[in-house]
C-alpha positions in Angstrom: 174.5 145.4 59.4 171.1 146.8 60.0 168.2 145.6 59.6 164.9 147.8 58.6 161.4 146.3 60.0 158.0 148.6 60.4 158.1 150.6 63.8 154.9 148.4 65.0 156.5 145.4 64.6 159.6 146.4 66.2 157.5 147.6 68.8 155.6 144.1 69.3 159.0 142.5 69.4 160.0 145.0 72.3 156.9 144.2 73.9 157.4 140.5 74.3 161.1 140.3 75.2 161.7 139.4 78.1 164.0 142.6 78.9 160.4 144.2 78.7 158.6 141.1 80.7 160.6 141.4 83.5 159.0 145.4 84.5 156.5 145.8 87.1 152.5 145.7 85.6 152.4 149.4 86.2 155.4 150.3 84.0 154.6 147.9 81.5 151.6 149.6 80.7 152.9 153.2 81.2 155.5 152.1 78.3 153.0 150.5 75.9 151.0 153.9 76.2 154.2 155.7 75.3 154.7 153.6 72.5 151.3 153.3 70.9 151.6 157.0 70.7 154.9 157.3 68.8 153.1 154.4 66.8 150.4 157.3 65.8 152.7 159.5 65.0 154.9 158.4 63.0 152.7 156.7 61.1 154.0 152.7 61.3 157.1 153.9 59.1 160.4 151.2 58.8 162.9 151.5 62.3 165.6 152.8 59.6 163.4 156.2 59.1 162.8 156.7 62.7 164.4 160.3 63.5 164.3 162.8 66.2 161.2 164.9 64.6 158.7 162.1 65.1 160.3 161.6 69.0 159.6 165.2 69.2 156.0 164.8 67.6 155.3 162.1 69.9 156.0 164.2 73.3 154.2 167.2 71.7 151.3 164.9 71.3 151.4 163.5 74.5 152.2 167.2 76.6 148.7 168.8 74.8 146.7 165.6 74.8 143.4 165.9 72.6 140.8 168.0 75.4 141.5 171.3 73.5 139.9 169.4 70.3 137.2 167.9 72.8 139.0 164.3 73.2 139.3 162.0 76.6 143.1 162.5 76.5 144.7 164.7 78.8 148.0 166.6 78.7 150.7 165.7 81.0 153.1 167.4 82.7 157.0 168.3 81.9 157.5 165.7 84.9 155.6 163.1 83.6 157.2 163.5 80.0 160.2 163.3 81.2 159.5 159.8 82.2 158.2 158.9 78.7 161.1 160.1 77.2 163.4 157.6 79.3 160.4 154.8 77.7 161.5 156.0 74.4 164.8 156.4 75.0 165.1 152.9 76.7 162.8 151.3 73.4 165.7 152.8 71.0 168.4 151.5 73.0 166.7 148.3 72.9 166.6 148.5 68.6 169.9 149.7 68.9 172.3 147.8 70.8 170.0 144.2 70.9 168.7 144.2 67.3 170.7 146.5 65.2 167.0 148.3 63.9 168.7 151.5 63.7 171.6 153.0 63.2 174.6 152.8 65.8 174.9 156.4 65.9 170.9 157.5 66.4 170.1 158.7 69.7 167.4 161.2 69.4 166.4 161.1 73.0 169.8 162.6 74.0 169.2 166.0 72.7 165.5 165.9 74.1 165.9 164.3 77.7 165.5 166.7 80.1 165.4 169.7 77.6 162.7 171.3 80.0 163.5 171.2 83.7 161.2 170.8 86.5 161.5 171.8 90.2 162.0 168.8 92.5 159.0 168.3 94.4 159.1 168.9 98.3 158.1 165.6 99.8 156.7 165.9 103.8 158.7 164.0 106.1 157.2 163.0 109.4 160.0 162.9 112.4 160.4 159.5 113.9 158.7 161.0 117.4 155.4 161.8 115.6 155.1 157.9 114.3 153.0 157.2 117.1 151.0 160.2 116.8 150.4 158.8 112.9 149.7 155.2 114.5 147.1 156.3 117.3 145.2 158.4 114.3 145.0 155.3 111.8 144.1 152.9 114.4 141.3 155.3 115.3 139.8 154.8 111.9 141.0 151.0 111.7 143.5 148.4 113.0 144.1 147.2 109.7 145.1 151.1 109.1 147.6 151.1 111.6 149.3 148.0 110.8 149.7 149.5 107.0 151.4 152.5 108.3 153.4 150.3 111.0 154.8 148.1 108.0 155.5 151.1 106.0 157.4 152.5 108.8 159.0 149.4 110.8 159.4 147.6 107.2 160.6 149.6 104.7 158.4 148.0 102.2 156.4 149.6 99.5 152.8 149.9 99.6 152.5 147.2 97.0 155.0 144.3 98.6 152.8 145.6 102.1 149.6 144.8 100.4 150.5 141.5 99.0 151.5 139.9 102.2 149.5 137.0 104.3 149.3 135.7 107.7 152.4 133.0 106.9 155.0 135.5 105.7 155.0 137.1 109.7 157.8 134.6 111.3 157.8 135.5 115.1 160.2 132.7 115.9 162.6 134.1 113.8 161.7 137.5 113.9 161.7 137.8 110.0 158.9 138.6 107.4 159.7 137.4 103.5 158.9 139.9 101.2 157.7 139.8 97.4 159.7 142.3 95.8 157.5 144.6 93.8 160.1 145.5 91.1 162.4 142.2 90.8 159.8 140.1 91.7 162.4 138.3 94.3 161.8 137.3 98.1 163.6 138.8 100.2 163.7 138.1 103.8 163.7 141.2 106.3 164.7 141.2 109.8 161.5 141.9 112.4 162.1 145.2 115.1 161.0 145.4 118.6 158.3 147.9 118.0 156.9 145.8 114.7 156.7 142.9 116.8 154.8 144.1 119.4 152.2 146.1 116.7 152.0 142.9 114.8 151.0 141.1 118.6 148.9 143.3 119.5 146.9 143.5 115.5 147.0 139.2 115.3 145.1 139.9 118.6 142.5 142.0 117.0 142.5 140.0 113.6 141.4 136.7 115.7 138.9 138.7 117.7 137.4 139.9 114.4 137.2 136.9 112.7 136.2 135.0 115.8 139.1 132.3 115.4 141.7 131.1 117.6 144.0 130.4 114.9 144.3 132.7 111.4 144.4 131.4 108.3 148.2 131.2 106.7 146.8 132.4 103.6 144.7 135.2 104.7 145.9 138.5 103.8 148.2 140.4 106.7 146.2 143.5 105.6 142.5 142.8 104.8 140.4 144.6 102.7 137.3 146.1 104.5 133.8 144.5 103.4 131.5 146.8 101.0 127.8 147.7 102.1 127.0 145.4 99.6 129.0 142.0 100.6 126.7 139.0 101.5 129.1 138.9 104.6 128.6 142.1 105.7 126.7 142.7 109.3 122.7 143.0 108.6 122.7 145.5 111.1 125.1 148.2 109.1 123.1 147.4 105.6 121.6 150.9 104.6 122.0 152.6 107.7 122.8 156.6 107.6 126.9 157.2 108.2 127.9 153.5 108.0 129.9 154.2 105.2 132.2 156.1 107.9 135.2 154.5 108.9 135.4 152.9 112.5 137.2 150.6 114.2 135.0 147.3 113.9 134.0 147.7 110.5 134.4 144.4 109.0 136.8 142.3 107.2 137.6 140.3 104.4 140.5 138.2 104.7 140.4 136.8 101.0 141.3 140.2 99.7 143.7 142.6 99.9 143.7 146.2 101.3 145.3 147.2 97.9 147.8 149.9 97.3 145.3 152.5 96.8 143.8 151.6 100.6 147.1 152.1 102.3 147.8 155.1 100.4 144.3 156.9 102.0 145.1 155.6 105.3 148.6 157.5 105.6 146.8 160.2 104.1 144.0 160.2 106.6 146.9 159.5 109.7 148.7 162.5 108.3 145.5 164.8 108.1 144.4 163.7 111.4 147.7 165.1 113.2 147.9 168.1 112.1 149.2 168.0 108.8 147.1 170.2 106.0 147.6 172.1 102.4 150.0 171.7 100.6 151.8 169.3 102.7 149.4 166.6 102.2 149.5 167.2 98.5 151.9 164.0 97.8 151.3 162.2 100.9 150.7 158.4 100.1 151.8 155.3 100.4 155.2 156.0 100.0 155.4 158.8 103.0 156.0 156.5 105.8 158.7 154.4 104.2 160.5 157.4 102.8 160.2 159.6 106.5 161.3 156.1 108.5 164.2 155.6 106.2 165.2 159.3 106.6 165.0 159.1 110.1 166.8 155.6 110.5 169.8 157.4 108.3 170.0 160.5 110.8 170.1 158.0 113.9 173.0 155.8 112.4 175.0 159.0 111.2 174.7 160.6 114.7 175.2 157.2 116.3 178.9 157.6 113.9 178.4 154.6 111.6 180.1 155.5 108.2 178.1 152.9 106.9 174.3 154.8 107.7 173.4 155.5 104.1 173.9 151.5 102.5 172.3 150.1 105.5 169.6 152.3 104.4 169.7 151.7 100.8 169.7 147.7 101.8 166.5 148.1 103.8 164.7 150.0 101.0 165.9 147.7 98.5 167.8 150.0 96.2 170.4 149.1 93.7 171.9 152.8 93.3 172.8 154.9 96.4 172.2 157.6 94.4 168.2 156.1 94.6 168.8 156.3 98.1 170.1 159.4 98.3 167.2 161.2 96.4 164.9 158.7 97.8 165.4 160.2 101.2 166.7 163.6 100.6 170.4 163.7 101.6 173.3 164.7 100.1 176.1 163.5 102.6 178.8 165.6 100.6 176.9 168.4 100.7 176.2 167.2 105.0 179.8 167.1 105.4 180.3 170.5 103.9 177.9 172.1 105.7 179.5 170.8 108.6 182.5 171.7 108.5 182.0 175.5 107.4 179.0 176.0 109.1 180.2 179.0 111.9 183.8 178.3 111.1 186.5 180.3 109.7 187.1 178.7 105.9 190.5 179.4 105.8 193.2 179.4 108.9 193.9 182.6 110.5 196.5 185.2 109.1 200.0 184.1 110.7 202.5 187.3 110.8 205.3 186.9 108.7 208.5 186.0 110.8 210.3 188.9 112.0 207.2 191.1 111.8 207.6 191.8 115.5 210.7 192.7 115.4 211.4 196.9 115.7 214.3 198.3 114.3 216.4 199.8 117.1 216.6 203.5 115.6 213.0 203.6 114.8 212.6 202.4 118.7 214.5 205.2 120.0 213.5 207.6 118.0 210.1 206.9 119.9 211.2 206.7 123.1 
């Protein structure tokens, strides 16, 4: 049986599920955008007269925006649309299969998804042997800078989990550090390497220092956002002065906040600038950079080292339920790897054998040319 209820209501209903609850903030929102748009234009009508014209009218609307008619509301891209029409498509699977609000059979989003193709964007990825290039640059600007990119790198966390961290999720004696899991909102304990304990010695060295403690704070944030020019806390001596508002070294702390996502996303931006990297290359360098160029690298060293097992370890350090996630994650294709090796220079096909007997000469024939 189905059941008709006005589109807004289905849509509140959808809101506060807890299929919907359980998204991170960010897609939350990026969904309830989507929504309140297909709310617009189809005008609040019952879930029963939904149809694929007002899906359609929704991602024209949100493709041209309202600039052109001198509105605050920008177009977006065929990349970004695609990703509303998955919100759209996921809302009528919701009214579909968990409420019975439409129609067994409607799918509108099938014969829309994708329609307009987009070329894959080239992501940079920085060799394992330039990290420490990358790490000398950020911890030029700021040791705090550093440590983001060393967590990225060493880690595998996102910029978000990084950011969220504090002083008592580091566990030297056990050479772990728990994670908050941006996107399941589950711990998750990971395993501490060689070169991420020492940068984390050396940085709770300089964190103590800075503070001027002999002991941090288990609560204080593992990356600390840097004081403003207009903190109470912040130094008299760099209050107005000309160029403090450049980034050095012993510009000051505060260990109650975070660095943010944003913060760690302009220091790998600023490591990457800073060693060489320019143009276009920098164009989607963020937060993401590190973890995605670490990963890569940790999948070429297992696959060399001959583990068949090279691309789940990586897909269990970077937290992915799909290895197909992985695999675009990172950029690899190990079918296409193992074709590539095994035609690459070499002959596709066996050489011609001659056919038995093919070297024998008839005897006549022989003497004939004797």
């Amino acid at each position: 049986m189905i059941y008709s209820i006005p589109l807004a209501e289905a849509i509140d209903e959808y809101t506060s599920s807890s299929l919907f609850s359980r998204l991170a903030a960010s897609t939350q929102r990026h969904r309830r955008y989507t929504l309140s748009r297909l709310l617009v234009v189809a005008a609040n009508i019952s879930s029963t007269d939904l149809s694929v014209r007002h899906v359609d009218l929704c991602l024209q609307d949100l493709e041209q925006g309202d600039a052109h008619l001198g509105g605050r509301r920008k177009g977006k891209s065929q990349r970004s649309l695609n990703s509303d029409r998955a919100s759209l498509g996921m809302f009528i699977e919701w009214m579909r299969s968990s409420r019975s609000y439409v129609s067994p059979s409607f799918n509108p989003v099938a014969e829309l998804k994708y329609s307009k193709k987009t070329t894959a964007r080239k992501m940079l990825q920085i060799p394992a042997v330039r990290l420490p290039e990358v790490f000398a640059a950020a911890g030029a600007r700021h040791p705090v800078e550093r440590m983001a990119c060393a967590l990225g790198s060493y880690l595998g966390c996102r910029p978000a989990e990084a950011a969220m961290l504090r002083v008592e999720s580091v566990d030297f004696a056990r050479l772990e550090i728990e994670l908050l899991v941006e996107k399941t909102h589950q711990r998750l304990t990971m395993p501490m390497c060689a070169e991420l304990r020492d940068e984390l010695v050396d940085y709770f060295q300089w964190y103590k220092r800075a503070m001027g403690v002999t002991k941090l704070s288990p609560g204080w944030y593992l990356l600390p956002a840097r004081l403003t020019l207009g903190s109470p806390q912040m130094p008299r001596g760099l209050r107005g002065v000309p160029g403090a508002t450049k980034m050095t070294p012993g510009w000051p702390v505060d260990p109650a906040a975070p660095l943010g996502r944003a913060g760690i996303g302009k220091a790998v931006k600023a490591a990457a600038r800073a060693v060489g990297y320019s143009g276009s290359e920098l164009d989607w360098v963020g937060g993401h950079t590190l973890r995605r160029s670490a990963a890569r690298a940790l999948y070429e060293r297992l696959r060399d080292h001959g583990r068949d097992d090279a691309l789940v370890m990586v897909q269990t350090l970077l937290g992915h339920a799909q290895i197909s996630t992985t695999m675009a994650y990172i950029g690899v294709d190990t079918q296409k790897d193992r074709l590539r090796g095994l035609l690459a220079g070499q002959r596709m096909y066996d050489a011609p054998v001659a056919a038995k007997g093919a070297d024998v000469v008839d005897l006549d024939t022989w003497r004939r040319a004797a």
